[in-house]
C-alpha positions as CSV (number, residue, x, y, z in Angstrom):
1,X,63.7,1.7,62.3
2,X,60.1,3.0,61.9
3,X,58.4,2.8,65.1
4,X,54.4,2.9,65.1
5,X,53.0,3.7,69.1
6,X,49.5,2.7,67.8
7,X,48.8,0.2,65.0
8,X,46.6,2.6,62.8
9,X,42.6,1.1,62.9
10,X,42.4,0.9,58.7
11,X,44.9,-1.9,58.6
12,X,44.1,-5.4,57.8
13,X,45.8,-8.4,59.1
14,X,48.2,-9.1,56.6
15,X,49.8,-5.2,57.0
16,X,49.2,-6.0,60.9
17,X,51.4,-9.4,60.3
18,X,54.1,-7.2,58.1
19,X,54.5,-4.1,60.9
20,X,55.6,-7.7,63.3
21,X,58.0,-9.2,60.7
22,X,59.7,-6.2,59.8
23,X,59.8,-4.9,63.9
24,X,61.7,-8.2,64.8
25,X,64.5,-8.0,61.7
26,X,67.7,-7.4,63.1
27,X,70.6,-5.2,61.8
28,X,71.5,-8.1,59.5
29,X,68.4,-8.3,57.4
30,X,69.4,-4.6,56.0
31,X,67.8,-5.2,52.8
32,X,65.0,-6.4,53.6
33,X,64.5,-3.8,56.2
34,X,64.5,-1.3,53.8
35,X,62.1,-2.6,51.4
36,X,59.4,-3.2,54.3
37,X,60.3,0.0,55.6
38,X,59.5,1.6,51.7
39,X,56.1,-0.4,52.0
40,X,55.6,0.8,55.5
41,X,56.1,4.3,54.9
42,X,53.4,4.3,51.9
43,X,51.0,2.6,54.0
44,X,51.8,5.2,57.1
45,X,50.8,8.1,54.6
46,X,54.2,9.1,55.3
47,X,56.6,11.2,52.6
48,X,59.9,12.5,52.4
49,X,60.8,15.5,50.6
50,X,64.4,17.3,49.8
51,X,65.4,21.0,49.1
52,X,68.1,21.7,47.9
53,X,69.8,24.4,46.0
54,X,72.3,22.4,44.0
55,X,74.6,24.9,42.2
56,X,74.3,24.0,38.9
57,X,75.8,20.9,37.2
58,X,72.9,18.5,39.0
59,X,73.8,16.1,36.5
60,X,76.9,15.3,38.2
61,X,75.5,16.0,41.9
62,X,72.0,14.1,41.5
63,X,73.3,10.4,42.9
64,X,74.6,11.6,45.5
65,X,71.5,13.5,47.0
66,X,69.4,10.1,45.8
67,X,70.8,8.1,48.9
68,X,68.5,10.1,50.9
69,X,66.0,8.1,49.3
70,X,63.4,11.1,49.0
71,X,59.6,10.6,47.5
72,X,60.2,14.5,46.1
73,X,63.1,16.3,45.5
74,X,62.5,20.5,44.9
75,X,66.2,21.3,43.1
76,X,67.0,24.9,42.5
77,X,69.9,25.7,39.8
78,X,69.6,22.4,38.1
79,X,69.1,21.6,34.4
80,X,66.4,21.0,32.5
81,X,66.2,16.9,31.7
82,X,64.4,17.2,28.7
83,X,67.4,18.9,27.1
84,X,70.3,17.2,29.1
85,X,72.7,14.7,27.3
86,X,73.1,13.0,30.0
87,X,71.3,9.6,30.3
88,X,72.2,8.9,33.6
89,X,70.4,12.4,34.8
90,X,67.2,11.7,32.3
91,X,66.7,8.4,33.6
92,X,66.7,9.5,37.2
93,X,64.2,12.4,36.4
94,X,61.9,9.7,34.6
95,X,58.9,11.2,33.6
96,X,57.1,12.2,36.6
97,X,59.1,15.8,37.1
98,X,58.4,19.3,36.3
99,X,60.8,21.9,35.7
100,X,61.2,25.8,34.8
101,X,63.4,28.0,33.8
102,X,65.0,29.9,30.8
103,X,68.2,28.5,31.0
104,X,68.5,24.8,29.7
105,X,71.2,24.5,32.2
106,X,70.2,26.6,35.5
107,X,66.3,26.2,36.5
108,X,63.8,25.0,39.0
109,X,62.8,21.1,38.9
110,X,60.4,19.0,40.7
111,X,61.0,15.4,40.8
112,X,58.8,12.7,42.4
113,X,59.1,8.9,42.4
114,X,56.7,7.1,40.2
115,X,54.1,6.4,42.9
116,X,54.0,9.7,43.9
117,X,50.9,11.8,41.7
118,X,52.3,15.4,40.9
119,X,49.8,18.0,39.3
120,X,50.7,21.4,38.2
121,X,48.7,24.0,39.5
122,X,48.3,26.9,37.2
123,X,49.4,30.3,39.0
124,X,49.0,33.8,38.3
125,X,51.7,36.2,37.1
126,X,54.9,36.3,35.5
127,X,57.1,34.0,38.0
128,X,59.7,31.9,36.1
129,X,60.8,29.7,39.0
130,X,58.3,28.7,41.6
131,X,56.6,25.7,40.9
132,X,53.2,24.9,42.7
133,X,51.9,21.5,42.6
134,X,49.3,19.2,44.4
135,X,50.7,16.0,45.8
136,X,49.0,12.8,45.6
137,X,45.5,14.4,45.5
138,X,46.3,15.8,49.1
139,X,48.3,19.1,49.4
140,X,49.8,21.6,47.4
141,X,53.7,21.9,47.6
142,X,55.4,25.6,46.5
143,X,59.2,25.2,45.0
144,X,61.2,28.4,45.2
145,X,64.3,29.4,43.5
146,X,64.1,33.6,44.4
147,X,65.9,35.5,42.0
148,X,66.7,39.2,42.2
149,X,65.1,40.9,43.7
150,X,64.7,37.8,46.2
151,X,62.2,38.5,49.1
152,X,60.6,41.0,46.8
153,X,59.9,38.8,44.5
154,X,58.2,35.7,46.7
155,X,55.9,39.1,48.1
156,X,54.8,39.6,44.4
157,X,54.2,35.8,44.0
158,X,52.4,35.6,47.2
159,X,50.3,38.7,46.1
160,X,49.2,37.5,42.9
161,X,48.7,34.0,44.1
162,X,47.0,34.7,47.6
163,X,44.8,32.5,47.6
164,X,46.7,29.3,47.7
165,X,48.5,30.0,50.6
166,X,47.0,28.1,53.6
167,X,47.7,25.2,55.7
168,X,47.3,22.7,52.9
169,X,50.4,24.2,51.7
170,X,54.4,23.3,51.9
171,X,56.5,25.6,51.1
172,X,60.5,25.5,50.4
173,X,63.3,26.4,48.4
174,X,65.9,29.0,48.3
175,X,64.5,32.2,49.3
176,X,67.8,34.4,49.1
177,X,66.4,36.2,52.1
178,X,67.0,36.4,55.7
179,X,66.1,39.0,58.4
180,X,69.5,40.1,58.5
181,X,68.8,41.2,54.8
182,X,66.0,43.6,56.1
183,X,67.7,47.0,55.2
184,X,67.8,45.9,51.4
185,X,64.2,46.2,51.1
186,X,61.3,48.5,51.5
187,X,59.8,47.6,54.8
188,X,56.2,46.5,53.0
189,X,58.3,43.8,51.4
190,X,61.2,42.9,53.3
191,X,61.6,39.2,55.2
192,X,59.7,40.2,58.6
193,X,57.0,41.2,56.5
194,X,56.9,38.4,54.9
195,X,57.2,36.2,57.6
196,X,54.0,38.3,58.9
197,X,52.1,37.3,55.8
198,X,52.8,33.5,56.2
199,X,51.8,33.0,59.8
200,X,48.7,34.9,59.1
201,X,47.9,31.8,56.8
202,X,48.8,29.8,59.2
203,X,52.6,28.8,57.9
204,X,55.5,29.3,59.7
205,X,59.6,28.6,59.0
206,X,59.3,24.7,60.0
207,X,63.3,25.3,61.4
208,X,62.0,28.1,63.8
209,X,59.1,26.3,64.8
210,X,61.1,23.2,66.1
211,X,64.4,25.3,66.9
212,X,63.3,28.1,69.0
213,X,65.7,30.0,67.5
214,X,64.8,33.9,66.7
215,X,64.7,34.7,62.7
216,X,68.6,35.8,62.0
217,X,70.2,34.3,65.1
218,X,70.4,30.6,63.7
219,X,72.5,28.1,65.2
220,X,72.4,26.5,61.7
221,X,73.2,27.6,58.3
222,X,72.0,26.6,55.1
223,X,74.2,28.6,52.5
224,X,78.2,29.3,52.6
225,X,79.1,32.4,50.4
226,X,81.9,30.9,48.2
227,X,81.9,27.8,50.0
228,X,83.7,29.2,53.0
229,X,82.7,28.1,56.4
230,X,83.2,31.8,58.3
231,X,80.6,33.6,55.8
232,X,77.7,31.5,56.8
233,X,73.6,32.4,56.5
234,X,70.4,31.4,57.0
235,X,68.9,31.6,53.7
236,X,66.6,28.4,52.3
237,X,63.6,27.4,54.5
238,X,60.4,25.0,54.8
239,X,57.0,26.7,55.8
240,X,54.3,24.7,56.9
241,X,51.0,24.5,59.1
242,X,52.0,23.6,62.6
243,X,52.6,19.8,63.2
244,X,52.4,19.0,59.6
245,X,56.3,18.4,59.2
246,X,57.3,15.3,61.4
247,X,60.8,15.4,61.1
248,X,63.5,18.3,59.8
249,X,67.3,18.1,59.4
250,X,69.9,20.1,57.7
251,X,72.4,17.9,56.2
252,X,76.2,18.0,57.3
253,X,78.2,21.0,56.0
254,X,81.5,19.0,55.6
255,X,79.7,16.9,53.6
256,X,77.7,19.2,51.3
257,X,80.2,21.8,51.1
258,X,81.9,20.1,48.9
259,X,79.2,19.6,46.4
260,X,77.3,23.2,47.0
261,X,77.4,26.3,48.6
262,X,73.8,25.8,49.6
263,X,73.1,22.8,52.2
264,X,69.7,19.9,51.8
265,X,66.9,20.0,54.1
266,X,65.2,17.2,54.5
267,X,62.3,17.0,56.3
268,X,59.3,14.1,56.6
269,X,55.5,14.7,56.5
């Protein structure tokens, strides 16, 4: 249940008189719980957003990640709607979705329920799958999919586009990069540095941030190499501006295992 410690001052009495109904429903009322808490949530300003590298074949993988009931879902390794076959996976994407990629079948999407606004913002450089949009006229979210040569890459993204990074901006997706990776890369452009770059903007790894946990000592894992459960590592991530993200999970690797070899985060703004 959605709990509110201060009715906000901007609400009228009827949305006053809604918060009561819906805050005495009982378990058996699950329905209608649901929809007031989907009207609730809108009026709170309140959005959910899912990462979440896929592994190709979203088409067959999409209904499952839907009963998380997102407002935007950032998918890495998923296919290009316009071109799919599949009704099922076109009528789930709608029309309010943006995707990249040169691969019909293995790209970067964006998908947003139809109250949601979504509006491209034009970037600089050559960078096939990062997607930058502004969300419902408010802030500006940055979809990753880093391909070889991984951090390098989001340093030459971040170079060119330098200007966008700020605390109006979420950033997530799978960055193919860790700490631990370090020794792969020039030192100008490895993942400390890059970390270094983001908090001087203000954004920092949201799982860090609420965690504690030093970069490369993670507790949790968000990607199993070959879907095995002893070669774990902390690879996909949410920056943010501090206190921006109100809630953060990693989904359950029995679960997801089974469907990916990358984990969903799930976190609430």
């Amino acid at each position: 249940m959605i709990e509110i410690n201060e009715i906000p001052e901007d609400w009228n009495e009827d949305q006053i008189k809604i918060y009561e109904i819906y805050s005495k429903l009982d378990d058996g009322n699950k329905e209608a719980i649901e929809e007031l808490e989907k009207i609730l949530t809108k009026w709170l300003g309140e959005l959910k957003i899912v990462s979440w590298n896929c592994n190709g074949k979203f088409r067959e993988k999409f209904k499952e990640i839907v009963e998380e009931d997102a407002d935007i879902y950032v998918i890495q390794e998923c296919e290009d709607p316009a071109q799919s076959t599949d009704e099922e996976y076109r009528e789930f994407a709608g029309e309010n979705y943006i995707w990249t990629g040169h691969l019909h079948y293995k790209g970067l999407g964006i998908f947003a329920k139809e109250d949601v606004k979504l509006e491209k913002i034009k970037t600089n450089g050559e960078f096939e799958h990062f997607i930058c949009v502004k969300v419902n006229d408010s802030f500006n979210l940055l979809g990753i999919w880093a391909m070889p040569k991984y951090v390098q890459m989001i340093h030459g993204f971040f170079d060119a586009n330098e200007d966008l990074f700020d605390e109006n901006l979420i950033m997530c997706g799978d960055f193919n990069s860790s700490v631990v990776f370090n020794y792969h890369h020039p030192k100008a452009k490895n993942h400390t540095k890059l970390n270094h770059n983001l908090e001087s903007k203000g954004l920092k790894s949201v799982y860090h941030d609420l965690t504690g946990d030093e970069q490369g000592e993670e507790k949790s894992m968000t990607f199993y190499q070959s879907r095995h459960l002893n070669n774990p590592f902390h690879m996909d991530f949410v920056y943010a501006g501090e206190n921006v993200v109100k809630e953060f999970e990693i989904l359950d690797q029995y679960k997801w295992i089974t469907v990916s070899d990358h984990l969903p985060l799930v976190f609430k703004i």
